[in-house]
Steps between C-alpha positions, in 0.01 A plus 500: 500500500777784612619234739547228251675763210748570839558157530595464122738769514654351807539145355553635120618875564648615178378253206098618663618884540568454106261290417249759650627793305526335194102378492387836616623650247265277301165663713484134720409583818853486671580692841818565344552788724433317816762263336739765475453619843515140687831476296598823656398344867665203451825677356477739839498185688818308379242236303584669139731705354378836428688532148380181378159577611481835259677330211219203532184753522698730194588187278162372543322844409721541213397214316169494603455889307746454232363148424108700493657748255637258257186265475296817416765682316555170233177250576209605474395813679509730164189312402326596815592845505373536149129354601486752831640771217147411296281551800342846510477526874882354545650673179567831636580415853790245374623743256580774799629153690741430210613905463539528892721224517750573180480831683567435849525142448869478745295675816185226388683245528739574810188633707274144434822325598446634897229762522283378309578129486167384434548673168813323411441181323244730262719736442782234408244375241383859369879528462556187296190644260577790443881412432625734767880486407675227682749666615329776672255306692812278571641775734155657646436091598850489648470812717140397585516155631854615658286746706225266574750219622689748705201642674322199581772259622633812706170528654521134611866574621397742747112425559588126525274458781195659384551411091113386487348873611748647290377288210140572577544878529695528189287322243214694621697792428598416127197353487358868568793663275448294215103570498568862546712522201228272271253737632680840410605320159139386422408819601762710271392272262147572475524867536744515231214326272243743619659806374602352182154432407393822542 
């Protein structure tokens, strides 16, 4: 399968580097970061332009997580959020979701863009909601995907030869990251209901 995604961004480079970015950012399965990093290769060896390749995997990210905040922001997602809201077990939980993120919602969003990326097309929707203002998650999203771009495709730049490994060892790594944080939020989460029923 990674040899046939290679091929793509050989023969396709910069409309499959966006296209990858952009449907991640809707939870698909997508190696957009393998993307990003075989556009880096192929930029290191003469076969893409390195600019081009970043603009394609930021464009694509861009409208992938502002097009996830609109749709839940203006179609539909309210009504959701209001059922979970009814739910005893949920009710609480989303609550401290909602007030973390109008809190801290700008560090939220840029960490799930490239830390915790598996995070990202939730948080994009939890965003929409919960009517995080526009504007703000505009410019965490921005800095975010910037960073994410920049690492990955630089990563392919340099570690062009060995861009599979690299892949590997990093999603098992933000793999681990992101269930670390869940576990210490979960965990916050439930101590913090402990002690207030007592």
């Amino acid at each position: 399968m990674t040899d046939l995604l290679l091929l793509w961004v050989s023969d396709y480079g910069l409309v499959v580097i966006t296209l990858a970015t952009l449907l991640s950012c809707f939870a698909l399965p997508m190696p957009s970061s393998l993307m990003m990093m075989a556009g880096g290769a192929f930029a290191a060896a003469g076969d893409l332009v390195l600019w081009q390749v970043c603009l394609g995997a930021f464009t694509g990210a861009m409208i992938g997580d502002q097009t996830g905040y609109f749709l839940a922001r203006h179609y539909g997602a309210d009504r959701l959020w209001a059922r979970l809201r009814k739910q005893r077990g949920s009710a609480r939980l989303l609550a401290q979701a909602e007030t973390l993120l109008q809190r801290r919602g700008g560090w939220a969003v840029y960490l799930t863009r490239w830390l915790f990326s598996p995070l990202g097309p939730y948080v994009n929707l939890i965003a929409g909601a919960t009517k995080m203002p526009w504007r703000r998650f505009l410019l965490a999203d921005l800095a975010g995907e910037a960073t994410w771009v920049a690492v990955y495709v630089t990563l392919g730049y340099v570690f062009g030869t060995q861009i599979e490994e690299l892949s590997d060892t990093l999603g098992n790594v933000i793999g681990a990251l992101t269930a670390g944080m869940m576990t210490v939020l979960l965990g916050r989460a439930l101590w913090r209901q402990r002690h207030g029923q007592r």
